[in-house]
Each structure stands twice: as C-alpha cells, then as structure tokens.
C-alpha positions in Angstrom: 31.6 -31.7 6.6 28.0 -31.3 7.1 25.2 -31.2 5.5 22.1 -29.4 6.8 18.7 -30.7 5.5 15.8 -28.4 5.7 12.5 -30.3 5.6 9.0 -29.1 5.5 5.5 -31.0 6.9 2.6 -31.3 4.4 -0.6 -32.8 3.5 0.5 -35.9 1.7 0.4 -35.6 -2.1 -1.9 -38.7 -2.6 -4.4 -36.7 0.2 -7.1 -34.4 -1.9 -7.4 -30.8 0.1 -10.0 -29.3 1.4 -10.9 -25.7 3.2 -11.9 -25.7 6.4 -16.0 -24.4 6.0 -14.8 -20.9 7.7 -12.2 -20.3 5.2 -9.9 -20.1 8.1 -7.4 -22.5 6.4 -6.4 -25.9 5.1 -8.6 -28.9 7.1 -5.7 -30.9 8.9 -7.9 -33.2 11.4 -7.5 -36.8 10.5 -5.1 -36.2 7.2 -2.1 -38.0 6.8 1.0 -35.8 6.2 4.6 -36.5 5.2 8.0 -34.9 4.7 7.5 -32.6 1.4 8.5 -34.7 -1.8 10.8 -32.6 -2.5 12.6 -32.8 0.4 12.8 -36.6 0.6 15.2 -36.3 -2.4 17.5 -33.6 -0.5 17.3 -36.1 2.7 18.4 -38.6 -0.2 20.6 -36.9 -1.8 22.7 -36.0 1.5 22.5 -39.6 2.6 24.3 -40.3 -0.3 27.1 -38.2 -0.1 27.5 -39.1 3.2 27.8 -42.4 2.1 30.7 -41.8 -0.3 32.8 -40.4 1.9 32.3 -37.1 1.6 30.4 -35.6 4.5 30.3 -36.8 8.3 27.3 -35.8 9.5 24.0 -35.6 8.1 21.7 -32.9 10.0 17.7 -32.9 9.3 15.9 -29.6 10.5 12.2 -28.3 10.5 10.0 -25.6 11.4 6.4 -26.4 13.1 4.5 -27.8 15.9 5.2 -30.2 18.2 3.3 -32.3 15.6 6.2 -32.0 13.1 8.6 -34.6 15.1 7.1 -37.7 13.3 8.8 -36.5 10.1 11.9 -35.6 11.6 11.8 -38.9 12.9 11.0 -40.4 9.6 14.1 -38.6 8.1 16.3 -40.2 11.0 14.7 -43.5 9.9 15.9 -43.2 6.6 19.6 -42.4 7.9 19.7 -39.1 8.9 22.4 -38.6 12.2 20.1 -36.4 14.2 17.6 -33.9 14.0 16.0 -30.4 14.9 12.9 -29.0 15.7 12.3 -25.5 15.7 8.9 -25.1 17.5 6.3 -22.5 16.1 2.6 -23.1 16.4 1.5 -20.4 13.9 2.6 -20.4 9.7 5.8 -19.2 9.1 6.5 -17.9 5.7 9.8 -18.2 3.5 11.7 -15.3 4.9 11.4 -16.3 8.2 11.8 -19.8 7.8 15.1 -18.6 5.7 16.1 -16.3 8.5 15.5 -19.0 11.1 17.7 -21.8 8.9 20.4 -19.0 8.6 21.3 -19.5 12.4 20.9 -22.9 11.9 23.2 -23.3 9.4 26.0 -20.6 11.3 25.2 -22.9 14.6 26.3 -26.0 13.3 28.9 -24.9 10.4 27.2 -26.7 7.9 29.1 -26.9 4.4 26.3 -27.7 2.4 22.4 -26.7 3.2 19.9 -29.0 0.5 16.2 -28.3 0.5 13.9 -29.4 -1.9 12.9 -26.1 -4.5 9.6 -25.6 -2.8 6.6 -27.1 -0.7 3.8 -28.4 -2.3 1.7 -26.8 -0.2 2.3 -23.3 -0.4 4.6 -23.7 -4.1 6.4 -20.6 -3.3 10.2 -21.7 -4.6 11.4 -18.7 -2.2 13.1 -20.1 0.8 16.3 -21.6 -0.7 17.2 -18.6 -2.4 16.6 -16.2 0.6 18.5 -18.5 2.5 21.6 -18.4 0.1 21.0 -14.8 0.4 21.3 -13.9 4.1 24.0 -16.4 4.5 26.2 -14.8 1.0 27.1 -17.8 -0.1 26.4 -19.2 -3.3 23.3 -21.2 -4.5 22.2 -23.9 -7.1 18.7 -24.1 -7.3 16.4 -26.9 -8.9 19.5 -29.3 -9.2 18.8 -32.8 -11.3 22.7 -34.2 -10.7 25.2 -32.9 -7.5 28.7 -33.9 -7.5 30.6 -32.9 -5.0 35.0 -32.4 -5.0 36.5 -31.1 -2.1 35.7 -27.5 -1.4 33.5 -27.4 -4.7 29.9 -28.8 -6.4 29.1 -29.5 -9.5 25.2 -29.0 -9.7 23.4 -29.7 -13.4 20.3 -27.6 -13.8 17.4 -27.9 -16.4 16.9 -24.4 -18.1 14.7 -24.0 -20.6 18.0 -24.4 -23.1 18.7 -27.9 -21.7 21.5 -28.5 -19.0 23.0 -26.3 -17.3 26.1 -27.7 -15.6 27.7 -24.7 -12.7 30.6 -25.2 -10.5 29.9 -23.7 -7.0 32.3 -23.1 -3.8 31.0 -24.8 -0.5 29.5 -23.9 1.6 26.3 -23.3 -0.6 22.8 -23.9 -0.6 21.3 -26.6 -3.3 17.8 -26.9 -3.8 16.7 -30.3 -5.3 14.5 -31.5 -8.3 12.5 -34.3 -9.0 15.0 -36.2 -11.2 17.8 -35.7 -8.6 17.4 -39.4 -7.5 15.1 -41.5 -6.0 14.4 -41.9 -2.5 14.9 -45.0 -0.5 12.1 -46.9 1.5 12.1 -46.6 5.3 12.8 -50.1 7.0 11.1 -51.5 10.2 14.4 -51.8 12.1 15.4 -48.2 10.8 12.3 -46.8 12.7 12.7 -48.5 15.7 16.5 -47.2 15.6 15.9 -43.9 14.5 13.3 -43.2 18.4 17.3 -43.6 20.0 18.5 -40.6 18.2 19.2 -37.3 19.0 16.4 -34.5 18.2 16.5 -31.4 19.8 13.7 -28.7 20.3 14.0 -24.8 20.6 11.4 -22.2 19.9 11.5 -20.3 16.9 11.9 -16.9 18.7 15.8 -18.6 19.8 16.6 -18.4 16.0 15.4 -14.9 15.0 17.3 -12.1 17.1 16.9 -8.6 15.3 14.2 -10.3 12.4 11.7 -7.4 11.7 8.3 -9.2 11.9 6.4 -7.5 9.3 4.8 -10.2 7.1 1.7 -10.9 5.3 -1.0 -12.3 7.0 -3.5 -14.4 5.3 -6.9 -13.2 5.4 -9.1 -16.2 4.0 -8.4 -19.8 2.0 -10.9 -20.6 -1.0 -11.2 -23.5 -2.7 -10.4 -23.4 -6.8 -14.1 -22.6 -8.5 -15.3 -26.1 -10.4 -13.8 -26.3 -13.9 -16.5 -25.7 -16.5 -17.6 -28.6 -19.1 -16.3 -28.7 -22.3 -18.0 -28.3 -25.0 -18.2 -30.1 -28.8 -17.7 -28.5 -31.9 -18.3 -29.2 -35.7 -15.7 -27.0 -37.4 -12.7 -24.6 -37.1 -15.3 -22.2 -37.9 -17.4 -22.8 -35.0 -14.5 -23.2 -33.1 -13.3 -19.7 -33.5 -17.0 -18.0 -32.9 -16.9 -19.6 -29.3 -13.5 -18.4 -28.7 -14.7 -15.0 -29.8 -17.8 -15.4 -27.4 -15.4 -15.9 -24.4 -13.2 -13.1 -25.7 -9.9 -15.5 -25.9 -9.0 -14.3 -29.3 
C-alpha cells in the first residue's frame, strides 16, 4: 500500500506575522518556515504505519514554489521514500489544491491520503474534505488514534460528546489532530540521506485538466486592530453598567 502525505509550507508557528506595509500580503523575506504542524504528525503518523508492516511506500507531496523543496526534503529526512512538488508561484486555495491532490492520489494508487486538518496559516479545515469528495471515498477527519486492518481503519475522533471511534474502507482520506502522536526529531545523517532521494517537479497546470478556475481572489491583508485594555471594577453592579455601555448585554 501507499500512503500519500499532503504537506503544506508556512511561516513557522514560533515566527510573529506581519503585513507587508501595502497590504499586499503576509511579509515572507527573511522568515523561517516549516512543514505545517499539522502535517508533521500525518508525515508521522504514515511513517509509522509503514513501519509496522502495513504500507510500502510512503509518498510526501506539496503545492508551491520552487522554494517549497526544503520541506519536502525535510519530510524525506524524517523517512519519507520520496517526494513531489507541484510547482505554482501564485496562492492556491483548498479546492484547487484538493483538485490537484486528486490526480495525485489516482497517479500513484494511493490507499491512504493523511493531511493534517488545516494550515495554520490560512485555518481553513477545507481541503481534506474536498479531497475525500472528488475522489468518493470515505473520510475521517481530525483523527487523535488510526489503526489500520487490512482493507479497513479505525480512526477515533473527539466530538464534542467525547470519542468517536468509525471504521472506514481504504482507500480514504484521514486528516490528523494534534494528539495523534508526536513527531520525531530530524537527524544529521537523515538529512544528508534524504538530498539522494527521489523528488519530482511538475507544474500545477499538469494536475488540473477540465478544473473551472473561478476562485476568490484576495483583495487586501490587515493586521488584527490592538486589543483594548481592560478595565477594573468595584462590583457586580458596576460590572453590569459597563457591559450595558458596550451593549454586550
């Protein structure tokens, strides 16, 4: 079997963002980035399975510029088989990216496609499900525990109830969550190994015959207005006239 890993370049989480001064979009010059948290754990958790047995190949895959191969080459580091760029210089939003994955996915017969649940940067938690969508198969999205028998998953989900424990036919698209596991550290000798294996490059145009490119564009990027200072008060009374001021109750 194998397992497709979608991965996603962003600004670092320990990085604070910042707009470019023309509101054109998020400053990139000098930042660090990374692989998306979230998909560090779905690189994990395929390396895993791989691992016990239960898939042979382990396939990472992203969608940006040239820039993007330093994190496809951090995922080989961490034990990844090989990896795929699709090139696109401009943003590419969830249905495309899922439309360009769907090829993917039908290219190399994947039985299992994990992503993390969304990018921190844009927070959209869209892609995995269009994905699951376009390719009608089944899904199992934000998954904290993934166990997989033969033809079948088992994939425990938090909902607001508690756990959530669905069985799920492969192939299927997972989408991973925080507490799904932990994700290992990236060795010297792993990086150095990792610049001998295979990544591919195609443009993004090879992976989207008869998409209908009608998207949103983005006009402008503003950064969040300065939270206000709190204020002290004496009583419940008092309490309640300010929050009648501000019209909150």
């Amino acid at each position: 079997m194998k397992i497709l890993v979608a991965i996603k370049r962003v600004v670092d989480f320990n990085v604070r963002v910042q707009v470019k001064p023309d509101g054109s979009g998020v400053a990139t010059d000098g930042v660090k980035m990374s692989i998306n948290p979230f998909d560090e754990i779905a690189i994990e958790e395929a390396l895993r399975i791989k691992e016990a047995g239960k898939a042979d190949e382990v396939i990472v895959v992203t969608i940006g510029t040239n820039d993007a191969q330093q994190q496809l080459r951090t995922a080989l580091a961490m034990g990844a088989d090989r990896a795929i760029l699709i090139e696109s210089n401009s943003e590419i939003q969830s249905l495309k990216a899922a439309t360009s994955l769907l090829m993917i996915a039908k290219k190399e017969q994947a039985g299992l496609v994990i992503m993390g649940k969304q990018a921190i940067d844009d927070d959209n938690n869209q892609t995995p499900q269009m994905l699951a969508t376009l390719w009608n198969r089944p899904q199992a999205t934000s998954v904290s525990k993934l166990e997989i028998n033969g033809n079948s998953a088992l994939a425990t989900r938090e909902v607001d109830a508690g756990l959530e424990t669905i069985e799920i036919n492969l192939p299927a698209v997972i989408s991973t969550d925080l507490r799904l596991n932990e994700p290992r550290f990236v060795k010297l000798p792993d990086i150095m190994k990792a610049k001998r294996k295979p990544l591919d490059v195609m443009a993004i145009d090879e992976t989207l015959a008869g998409f209908n490119d009608n998207e949103l564009s983005i006009e402008n990027y503003e950064s969040p207005q300065p939270r206000q200072k709190g204020i002290m008060v004496e009583n419940v009374d008092e309490l309640v006239a300010q929050l009648k001021e501000r019209g909150l109750v």
